[in-house]
N, CA, C and O atoms as a Tinker XYZ file with bonds, in Angstrom:
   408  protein
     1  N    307.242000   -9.806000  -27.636000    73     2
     2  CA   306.145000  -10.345000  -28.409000    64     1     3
     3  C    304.816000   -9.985000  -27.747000    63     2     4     5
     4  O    303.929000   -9.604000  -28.511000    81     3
     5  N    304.602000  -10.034000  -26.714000    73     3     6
     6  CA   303.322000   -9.568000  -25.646000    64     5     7
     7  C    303.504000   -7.759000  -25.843000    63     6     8     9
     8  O    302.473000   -7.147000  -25.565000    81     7
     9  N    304.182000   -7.268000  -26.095000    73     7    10
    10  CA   303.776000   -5.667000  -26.296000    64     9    11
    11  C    303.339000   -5.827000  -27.577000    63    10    12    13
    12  O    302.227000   -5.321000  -27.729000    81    11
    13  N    303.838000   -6.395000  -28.668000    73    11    14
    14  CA   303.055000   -6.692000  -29.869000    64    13    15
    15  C    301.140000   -6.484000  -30.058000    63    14    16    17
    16  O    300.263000   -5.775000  -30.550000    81    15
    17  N    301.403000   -7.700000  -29.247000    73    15    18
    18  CA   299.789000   -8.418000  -29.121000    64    17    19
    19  C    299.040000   -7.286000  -28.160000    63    18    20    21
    20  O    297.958000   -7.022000  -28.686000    81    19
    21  N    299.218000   -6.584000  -27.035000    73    19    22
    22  CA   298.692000   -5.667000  -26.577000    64    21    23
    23  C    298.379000   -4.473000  -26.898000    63    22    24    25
    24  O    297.496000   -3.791000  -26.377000    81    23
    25  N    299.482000   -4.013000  -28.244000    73    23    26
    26  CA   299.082000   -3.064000  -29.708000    64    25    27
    27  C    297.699000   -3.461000  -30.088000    63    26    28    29
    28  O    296.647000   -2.822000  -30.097000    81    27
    29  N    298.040000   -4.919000  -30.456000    73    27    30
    30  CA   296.796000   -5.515000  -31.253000    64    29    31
    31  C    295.431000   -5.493000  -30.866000    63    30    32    33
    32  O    294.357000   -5.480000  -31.469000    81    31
    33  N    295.834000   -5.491000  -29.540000    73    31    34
    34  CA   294.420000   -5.428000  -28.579000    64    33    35
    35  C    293.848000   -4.333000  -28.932000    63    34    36    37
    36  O    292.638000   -4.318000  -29.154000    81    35
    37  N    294.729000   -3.063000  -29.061000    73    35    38
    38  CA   294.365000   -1.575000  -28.780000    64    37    39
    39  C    293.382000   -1.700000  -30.016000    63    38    40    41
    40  O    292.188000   -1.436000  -30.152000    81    39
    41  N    294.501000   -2.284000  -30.992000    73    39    42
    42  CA   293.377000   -1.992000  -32.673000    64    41    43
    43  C    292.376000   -2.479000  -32.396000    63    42    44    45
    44  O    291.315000   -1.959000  -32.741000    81    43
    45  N    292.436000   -3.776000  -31.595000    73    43    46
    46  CA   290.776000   -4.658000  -31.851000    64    45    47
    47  C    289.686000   -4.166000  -30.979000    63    46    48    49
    48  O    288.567000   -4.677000  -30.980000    81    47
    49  N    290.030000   -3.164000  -30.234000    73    47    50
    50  CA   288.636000   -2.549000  -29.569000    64    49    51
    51  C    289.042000   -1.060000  -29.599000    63    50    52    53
    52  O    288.510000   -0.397000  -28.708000    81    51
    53  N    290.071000   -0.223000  -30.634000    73    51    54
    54  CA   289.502000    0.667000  -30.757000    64    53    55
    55  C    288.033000    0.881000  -31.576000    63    54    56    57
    56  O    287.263000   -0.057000  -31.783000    81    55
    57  N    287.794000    2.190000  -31.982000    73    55    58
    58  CA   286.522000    2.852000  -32.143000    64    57    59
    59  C    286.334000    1.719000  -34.189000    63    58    60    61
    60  O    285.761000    0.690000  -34.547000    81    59
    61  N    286.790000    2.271000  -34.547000    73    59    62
    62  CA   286.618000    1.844000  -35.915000    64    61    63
    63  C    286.690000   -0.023000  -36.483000    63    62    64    65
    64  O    286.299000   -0.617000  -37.488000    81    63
    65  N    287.404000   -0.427000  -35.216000    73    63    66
    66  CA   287.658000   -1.596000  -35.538000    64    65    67
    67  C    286.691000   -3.153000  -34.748000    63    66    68    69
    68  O    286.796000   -4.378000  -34.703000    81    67
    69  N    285.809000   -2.082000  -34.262000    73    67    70
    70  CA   284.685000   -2.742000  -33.465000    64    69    71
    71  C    283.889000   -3.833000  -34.656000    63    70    72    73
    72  O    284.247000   -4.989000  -34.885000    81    71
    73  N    282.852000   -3.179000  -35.245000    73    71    74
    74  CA   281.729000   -3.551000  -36.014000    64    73    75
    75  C    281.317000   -4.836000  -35.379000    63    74    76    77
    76  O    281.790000   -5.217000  -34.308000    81    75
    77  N    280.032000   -5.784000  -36.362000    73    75    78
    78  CA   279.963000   -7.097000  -36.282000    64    77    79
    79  C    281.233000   -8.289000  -35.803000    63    78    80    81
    80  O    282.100000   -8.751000  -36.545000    81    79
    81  N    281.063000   -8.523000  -34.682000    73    79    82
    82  CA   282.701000   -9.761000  -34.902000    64    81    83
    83  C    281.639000  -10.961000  -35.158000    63    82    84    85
    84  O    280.503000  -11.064000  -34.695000    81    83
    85  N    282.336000  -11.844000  -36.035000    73    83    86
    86  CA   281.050000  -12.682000  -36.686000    64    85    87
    87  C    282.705000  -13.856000  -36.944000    63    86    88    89
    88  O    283.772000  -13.349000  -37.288000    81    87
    89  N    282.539000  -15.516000  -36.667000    73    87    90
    90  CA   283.414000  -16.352000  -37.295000    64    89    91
    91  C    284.005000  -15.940000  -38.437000    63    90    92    93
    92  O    285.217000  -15.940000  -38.654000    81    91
    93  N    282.796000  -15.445000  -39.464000    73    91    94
    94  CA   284.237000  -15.073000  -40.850000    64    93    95
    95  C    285.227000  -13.907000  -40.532000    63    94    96    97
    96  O    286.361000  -13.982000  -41.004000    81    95
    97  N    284.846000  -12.747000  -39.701000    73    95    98
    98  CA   285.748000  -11.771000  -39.682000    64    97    99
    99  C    286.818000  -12.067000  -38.636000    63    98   100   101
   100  O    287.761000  -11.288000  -38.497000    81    99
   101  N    286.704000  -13.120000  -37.928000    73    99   102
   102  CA   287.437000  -13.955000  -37.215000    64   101   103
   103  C    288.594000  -14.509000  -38.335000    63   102   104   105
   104  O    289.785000  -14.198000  -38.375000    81   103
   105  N    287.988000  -15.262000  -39.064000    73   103   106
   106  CA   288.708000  -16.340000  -39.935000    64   105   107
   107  C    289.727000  -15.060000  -40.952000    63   106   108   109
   108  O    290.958000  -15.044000  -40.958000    81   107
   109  N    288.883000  -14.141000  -41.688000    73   107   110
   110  CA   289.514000  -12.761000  -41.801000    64   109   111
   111  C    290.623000  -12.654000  -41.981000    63   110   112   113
   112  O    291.414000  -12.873000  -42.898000    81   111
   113  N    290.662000  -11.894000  -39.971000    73   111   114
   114  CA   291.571000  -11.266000  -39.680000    64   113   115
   115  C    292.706000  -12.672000  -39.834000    63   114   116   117
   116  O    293.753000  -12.557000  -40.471000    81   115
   117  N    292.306000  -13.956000  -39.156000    73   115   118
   118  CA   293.751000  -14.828000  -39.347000    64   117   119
   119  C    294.439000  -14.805000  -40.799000    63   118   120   121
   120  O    295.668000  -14.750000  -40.829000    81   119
   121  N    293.684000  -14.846000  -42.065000    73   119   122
   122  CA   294.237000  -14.509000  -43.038000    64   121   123
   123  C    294.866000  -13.397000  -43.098000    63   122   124   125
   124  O    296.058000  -13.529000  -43.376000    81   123
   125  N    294.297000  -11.736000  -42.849000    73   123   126
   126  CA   295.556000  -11.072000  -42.945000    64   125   127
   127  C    296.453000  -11.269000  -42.696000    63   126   128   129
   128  O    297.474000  -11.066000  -43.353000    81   127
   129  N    296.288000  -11.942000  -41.177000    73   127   130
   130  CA   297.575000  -11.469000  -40.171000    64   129   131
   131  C    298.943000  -12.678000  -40.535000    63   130   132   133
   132  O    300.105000  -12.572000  -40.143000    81   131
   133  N    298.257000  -13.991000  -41.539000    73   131   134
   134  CA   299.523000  -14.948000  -41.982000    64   133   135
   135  C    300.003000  -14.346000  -43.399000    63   134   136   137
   136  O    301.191000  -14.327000  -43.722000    81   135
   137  N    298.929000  -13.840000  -44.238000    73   135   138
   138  CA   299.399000  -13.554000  -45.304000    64   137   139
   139  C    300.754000  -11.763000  -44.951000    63   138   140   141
   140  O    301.863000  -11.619000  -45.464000    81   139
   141  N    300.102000  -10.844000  -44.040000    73   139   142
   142  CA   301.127000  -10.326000  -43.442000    64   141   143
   143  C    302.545000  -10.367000  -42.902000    63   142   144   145
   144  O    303.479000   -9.571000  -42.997000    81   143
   145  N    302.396000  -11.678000  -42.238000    73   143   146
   146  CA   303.767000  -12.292000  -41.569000    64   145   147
   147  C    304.190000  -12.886000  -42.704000    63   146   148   149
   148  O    305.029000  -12.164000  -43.241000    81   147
   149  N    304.001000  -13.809000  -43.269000    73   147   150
   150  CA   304.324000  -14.712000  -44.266000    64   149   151
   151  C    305.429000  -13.266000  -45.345000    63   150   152   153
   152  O    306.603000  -13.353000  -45.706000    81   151
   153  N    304.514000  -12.197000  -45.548000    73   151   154
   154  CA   305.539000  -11.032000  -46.443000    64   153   155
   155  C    306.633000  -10.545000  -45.113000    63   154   156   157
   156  O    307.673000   -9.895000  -45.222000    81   155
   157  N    306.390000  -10.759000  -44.631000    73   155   158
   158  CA   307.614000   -9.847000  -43.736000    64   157   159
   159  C    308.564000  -11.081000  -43.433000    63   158   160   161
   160  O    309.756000  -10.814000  -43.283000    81   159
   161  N    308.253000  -12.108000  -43.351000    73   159   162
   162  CA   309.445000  -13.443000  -43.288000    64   161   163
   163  C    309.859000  -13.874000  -44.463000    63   162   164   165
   164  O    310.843000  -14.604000  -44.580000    81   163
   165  N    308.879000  -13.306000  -45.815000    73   163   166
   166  CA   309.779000  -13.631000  -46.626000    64   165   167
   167  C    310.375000  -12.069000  -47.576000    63   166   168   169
   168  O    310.527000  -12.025000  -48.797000    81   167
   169  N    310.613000  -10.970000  -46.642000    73   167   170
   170  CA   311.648000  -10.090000  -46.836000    64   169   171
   171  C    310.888000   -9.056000  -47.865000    63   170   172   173
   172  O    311.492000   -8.462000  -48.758000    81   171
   173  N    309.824000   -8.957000  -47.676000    73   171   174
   174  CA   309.027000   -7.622000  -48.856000    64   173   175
   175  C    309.010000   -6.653000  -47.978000    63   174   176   177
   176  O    308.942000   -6.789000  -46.756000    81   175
   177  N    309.079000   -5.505000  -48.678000    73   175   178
   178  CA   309.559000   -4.472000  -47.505000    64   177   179
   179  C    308.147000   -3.784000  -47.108000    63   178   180   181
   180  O    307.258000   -3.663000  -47.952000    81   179
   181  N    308.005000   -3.368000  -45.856000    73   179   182
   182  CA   307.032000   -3.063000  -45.388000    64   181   183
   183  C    306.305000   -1.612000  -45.711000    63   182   184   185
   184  O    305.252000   -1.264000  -45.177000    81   183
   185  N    306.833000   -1.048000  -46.401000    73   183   186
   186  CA   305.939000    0.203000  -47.401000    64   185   187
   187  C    305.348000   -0.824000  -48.306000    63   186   188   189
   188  O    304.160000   -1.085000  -48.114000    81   187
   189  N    305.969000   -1.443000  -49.249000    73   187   190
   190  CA   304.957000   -2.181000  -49.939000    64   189   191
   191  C    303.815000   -2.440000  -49.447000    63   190   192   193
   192  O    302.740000   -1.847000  -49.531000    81   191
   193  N    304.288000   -3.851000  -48.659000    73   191   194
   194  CA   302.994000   -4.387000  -47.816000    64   193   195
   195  C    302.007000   -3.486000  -47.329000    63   194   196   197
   196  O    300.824000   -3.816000  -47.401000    81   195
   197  N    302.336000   -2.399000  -46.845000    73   195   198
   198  CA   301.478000   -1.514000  -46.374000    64   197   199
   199  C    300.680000   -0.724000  -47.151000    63   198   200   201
   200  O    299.616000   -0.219000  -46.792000    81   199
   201  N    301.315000   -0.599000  -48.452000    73   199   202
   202  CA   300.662000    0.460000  -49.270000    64   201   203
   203  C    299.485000   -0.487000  -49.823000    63   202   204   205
   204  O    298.419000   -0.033000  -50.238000    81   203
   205  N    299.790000   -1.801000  -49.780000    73   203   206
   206  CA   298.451000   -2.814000  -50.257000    64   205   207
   207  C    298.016000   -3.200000  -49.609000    63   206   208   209
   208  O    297.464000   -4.228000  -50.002000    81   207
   209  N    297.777000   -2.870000  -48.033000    73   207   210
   210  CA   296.825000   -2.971000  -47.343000    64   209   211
   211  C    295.244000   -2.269000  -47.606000    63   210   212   213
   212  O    295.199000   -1.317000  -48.384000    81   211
   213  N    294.166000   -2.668000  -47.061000    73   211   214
   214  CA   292.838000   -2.277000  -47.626000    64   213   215
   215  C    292.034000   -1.491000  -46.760000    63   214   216   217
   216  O    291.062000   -0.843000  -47.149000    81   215
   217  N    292.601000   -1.566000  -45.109000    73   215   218
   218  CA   291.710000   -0.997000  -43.965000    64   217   219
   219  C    293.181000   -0.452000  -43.232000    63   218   220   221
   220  O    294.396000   -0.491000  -43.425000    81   219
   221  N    292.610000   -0.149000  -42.677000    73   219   222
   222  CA   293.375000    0.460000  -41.271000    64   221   223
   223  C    293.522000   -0.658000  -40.372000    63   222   224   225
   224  O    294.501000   -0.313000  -39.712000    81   223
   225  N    293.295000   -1.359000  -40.101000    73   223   226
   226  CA   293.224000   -2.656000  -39.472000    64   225   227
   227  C    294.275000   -3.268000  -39.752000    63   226   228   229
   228  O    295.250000   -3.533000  -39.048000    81   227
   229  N    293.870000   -3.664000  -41.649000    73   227   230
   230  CA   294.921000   -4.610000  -41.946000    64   229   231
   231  C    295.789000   -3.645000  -42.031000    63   230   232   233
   232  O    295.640000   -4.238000  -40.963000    81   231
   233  N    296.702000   -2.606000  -42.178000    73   231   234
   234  CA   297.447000   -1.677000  -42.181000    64   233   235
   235  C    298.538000   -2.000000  -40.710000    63   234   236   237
   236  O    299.767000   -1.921000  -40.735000    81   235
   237  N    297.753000   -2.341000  -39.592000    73   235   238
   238  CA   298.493000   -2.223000  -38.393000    64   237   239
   239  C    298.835000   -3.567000  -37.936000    63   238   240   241
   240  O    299.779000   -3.904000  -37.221000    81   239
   241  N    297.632000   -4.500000  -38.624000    73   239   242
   242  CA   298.135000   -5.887000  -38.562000    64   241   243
   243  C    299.655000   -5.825000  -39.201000    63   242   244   245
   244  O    300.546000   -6.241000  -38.460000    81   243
   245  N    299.975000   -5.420000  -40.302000    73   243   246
   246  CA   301.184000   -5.718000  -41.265000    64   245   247
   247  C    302.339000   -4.526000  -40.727000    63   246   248   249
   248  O    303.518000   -4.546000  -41.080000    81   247
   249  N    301.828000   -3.647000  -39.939000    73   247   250
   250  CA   302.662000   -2.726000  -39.027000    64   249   251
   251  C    303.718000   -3.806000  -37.875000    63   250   252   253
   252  O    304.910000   -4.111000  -37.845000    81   251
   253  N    302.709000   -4.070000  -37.175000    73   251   254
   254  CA   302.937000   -5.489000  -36.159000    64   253   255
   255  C    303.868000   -6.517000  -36.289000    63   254   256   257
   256  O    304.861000   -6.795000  -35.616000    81   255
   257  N    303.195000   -7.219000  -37.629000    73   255   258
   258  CA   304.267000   -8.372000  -38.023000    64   257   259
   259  C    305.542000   -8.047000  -38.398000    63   258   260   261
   260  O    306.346000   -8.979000  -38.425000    81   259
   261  N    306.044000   -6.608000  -38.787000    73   259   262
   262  CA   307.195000   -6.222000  -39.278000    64   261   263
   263  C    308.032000   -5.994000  -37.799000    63   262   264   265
   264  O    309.162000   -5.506000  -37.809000    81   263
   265  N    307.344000   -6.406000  -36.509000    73   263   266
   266  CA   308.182000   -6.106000  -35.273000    64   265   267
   267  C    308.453000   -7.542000  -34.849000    63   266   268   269
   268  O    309.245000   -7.850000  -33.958000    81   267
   269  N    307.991000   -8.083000  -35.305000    73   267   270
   270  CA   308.617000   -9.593000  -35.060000    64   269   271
   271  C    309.865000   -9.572000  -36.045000    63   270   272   273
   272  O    310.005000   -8.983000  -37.117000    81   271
   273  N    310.882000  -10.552000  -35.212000    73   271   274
   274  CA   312.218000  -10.845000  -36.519000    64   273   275
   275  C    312.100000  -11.787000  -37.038000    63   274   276   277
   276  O    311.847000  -12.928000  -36.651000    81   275
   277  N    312.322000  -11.256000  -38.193000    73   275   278
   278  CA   312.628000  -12.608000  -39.575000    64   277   279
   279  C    312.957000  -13.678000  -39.511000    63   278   280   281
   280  O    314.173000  -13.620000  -39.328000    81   279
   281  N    312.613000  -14.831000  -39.548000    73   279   282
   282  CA   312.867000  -16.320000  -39.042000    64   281   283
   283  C    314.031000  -16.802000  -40.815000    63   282   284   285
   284  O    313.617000  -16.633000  -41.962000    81   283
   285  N    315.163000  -17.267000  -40.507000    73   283   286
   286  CA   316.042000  -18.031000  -41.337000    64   285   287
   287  C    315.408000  -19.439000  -41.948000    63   286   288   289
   288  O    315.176000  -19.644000  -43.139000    81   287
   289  N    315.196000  -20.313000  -40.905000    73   287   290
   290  CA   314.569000  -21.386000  -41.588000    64   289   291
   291  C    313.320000  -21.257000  -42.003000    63   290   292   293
   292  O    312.489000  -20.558000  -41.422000    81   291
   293  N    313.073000  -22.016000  -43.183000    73   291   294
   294  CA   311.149000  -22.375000  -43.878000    64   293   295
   295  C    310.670000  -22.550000  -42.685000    63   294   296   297
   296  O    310.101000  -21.557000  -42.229000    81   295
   297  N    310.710000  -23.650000  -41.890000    73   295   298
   298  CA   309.835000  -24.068000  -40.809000    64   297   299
   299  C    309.732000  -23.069000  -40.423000    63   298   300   301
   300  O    308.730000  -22.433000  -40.751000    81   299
   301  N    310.674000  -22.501000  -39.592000    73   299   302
   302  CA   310.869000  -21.337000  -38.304000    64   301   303
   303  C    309.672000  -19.795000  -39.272000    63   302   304   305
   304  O    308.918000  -18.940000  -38.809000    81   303
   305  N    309.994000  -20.065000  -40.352000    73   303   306
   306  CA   309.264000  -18.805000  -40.898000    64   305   307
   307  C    307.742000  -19.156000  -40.616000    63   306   308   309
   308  O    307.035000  -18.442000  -39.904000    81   307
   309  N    307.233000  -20.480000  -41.321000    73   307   310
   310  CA   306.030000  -20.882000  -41.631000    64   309   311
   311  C    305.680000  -20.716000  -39.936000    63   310   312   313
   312  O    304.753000  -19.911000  -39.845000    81   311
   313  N    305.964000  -21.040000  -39.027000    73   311   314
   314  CA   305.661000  -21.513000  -38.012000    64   313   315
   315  C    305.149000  -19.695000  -37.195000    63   314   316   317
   316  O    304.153000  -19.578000  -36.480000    81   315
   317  N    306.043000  -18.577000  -37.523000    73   315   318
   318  CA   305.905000  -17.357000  -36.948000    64   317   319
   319  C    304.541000  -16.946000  -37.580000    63   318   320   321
   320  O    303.587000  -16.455000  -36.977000    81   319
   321  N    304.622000  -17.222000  -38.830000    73   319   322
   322  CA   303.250000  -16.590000  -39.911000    64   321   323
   323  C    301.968000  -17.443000  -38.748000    63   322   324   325
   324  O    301.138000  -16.912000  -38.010000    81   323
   325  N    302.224000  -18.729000  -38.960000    73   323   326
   326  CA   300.797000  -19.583000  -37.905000    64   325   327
   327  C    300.847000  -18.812000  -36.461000    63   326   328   329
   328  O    299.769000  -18.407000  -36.027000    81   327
   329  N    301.707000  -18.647000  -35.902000    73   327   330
   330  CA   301.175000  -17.834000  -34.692000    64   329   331
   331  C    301.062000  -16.680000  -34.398000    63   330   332   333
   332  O    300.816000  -16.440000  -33.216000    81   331
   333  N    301.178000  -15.712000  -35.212000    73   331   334
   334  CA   300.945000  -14.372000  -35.903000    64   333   335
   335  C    299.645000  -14.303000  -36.048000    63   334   336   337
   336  O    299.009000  -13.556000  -35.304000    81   335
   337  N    299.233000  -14.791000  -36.674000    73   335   338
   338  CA   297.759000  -15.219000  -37.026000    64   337   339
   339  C    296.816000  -15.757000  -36.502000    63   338   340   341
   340  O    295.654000  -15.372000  -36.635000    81   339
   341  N    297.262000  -16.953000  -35.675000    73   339   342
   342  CA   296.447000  -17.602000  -34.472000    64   341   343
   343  C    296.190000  -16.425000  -33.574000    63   342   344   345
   344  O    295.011000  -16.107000  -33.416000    81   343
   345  N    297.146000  -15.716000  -32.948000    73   343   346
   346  CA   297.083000  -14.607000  -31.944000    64   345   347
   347  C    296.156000  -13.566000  -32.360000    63   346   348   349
   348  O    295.527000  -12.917000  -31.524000    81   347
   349  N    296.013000  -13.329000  -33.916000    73   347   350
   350  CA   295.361000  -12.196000  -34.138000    64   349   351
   351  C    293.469000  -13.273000  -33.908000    63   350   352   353
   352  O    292.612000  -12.852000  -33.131000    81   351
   353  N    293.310000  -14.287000  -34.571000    73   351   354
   354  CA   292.112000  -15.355000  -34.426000    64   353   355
   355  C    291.431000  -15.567000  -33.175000    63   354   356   357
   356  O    290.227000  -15.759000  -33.005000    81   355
   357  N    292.573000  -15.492000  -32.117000    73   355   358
   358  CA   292.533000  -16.153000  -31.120000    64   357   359
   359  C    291.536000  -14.916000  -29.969000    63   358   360   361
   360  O    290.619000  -15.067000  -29.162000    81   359
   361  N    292.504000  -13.480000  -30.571000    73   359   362
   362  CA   291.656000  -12.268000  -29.733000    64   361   363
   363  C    290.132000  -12.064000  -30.368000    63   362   364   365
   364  O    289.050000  -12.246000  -29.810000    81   363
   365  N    290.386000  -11.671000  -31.579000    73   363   366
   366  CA   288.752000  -11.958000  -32.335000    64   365   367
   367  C    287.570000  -13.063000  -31.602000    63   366   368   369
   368  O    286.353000  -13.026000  -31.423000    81   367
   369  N    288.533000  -13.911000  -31.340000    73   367   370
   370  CA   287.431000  -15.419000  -30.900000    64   369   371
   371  C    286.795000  -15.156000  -29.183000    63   370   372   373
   372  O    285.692000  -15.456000  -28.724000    81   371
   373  N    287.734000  -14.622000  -28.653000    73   371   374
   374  CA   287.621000  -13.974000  -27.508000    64   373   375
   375  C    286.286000  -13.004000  -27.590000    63   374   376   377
   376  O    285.236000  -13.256000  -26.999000    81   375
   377  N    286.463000  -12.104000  -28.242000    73   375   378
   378  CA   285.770000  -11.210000  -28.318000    64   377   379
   379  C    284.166000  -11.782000  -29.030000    63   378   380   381
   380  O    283.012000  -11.424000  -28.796000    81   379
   381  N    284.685000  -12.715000  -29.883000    73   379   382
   382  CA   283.322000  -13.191000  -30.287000    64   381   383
   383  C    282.376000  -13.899000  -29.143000    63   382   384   385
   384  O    281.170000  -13.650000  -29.172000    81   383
   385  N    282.887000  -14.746000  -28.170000    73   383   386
   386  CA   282.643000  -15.441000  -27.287000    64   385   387
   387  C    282.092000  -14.518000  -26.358000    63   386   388   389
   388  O    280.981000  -14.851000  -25.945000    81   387
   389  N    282.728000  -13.033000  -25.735000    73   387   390
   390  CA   281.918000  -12.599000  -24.535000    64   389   391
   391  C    280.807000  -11.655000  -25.697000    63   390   392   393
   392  O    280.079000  -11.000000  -24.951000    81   391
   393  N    280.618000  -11.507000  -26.423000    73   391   394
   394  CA   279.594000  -10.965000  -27.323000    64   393   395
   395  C    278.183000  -11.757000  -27.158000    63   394   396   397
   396  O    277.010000  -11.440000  -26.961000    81   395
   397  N    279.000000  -13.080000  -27.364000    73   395   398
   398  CA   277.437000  -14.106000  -27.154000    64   397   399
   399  C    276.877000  -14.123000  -25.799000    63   398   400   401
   400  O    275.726000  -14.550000  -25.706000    81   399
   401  N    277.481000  -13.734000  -24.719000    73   399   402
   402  CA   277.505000  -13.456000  -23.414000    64   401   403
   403  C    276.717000  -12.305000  -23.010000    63   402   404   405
   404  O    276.362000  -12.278000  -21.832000    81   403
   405  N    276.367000  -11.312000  -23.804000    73   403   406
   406  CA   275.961000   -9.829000  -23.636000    64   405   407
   407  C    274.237000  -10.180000  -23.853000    63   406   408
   408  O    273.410000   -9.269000  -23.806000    81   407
């Protein structure tokens, strides 16, 4: 799960995926990244998902969540989508925070 999130890192400070980090693109990315998990726990296959992705971003977000495994129970599902998403919120927030610092 930590090689996951260290992918994620790569996306969130490569070149293209810089721009403004601002609370909404914070809030954002947590929406991709549950509405992402949320399709991959509930079994849509990941060309789909991908082909309706809108950025390159969200593209690798929904790359990502397809490397986590599929949770059996509702809870266990709902619960992967919330920290899927928190993790993606959580680096954004990071990044928003030493920004205000600069």
């Amino acid at each position: 799960m930590k090689r996951i999130f260290l992918l994620a890192l790569v996306a969130l400070i490569s070149p293209g995926a810089k721009g403004d980090i601002t609370h909404e693109v914070c809030s954002d990315r947590y929406d991709m990244a549950f509405q992402a998990m949320e399709k991959r726990q509930s079994d849509f296959s990941m060309s789909t998902v991908v082909a309706s992705a809108k950025s390159e971003l969200e593209k690798t977000i929904v790359r990502l969540a397809y490397r986590v495994p599929r949770q059996t129970a509702r809870a266990s599902r709902y619960t992967a989508s919330v920290q899927y998403a928190n993790q993606w919120a959580n680096e954004c927030y990071e990044r928003l925070e030493l920004k205000a610092f600069e």
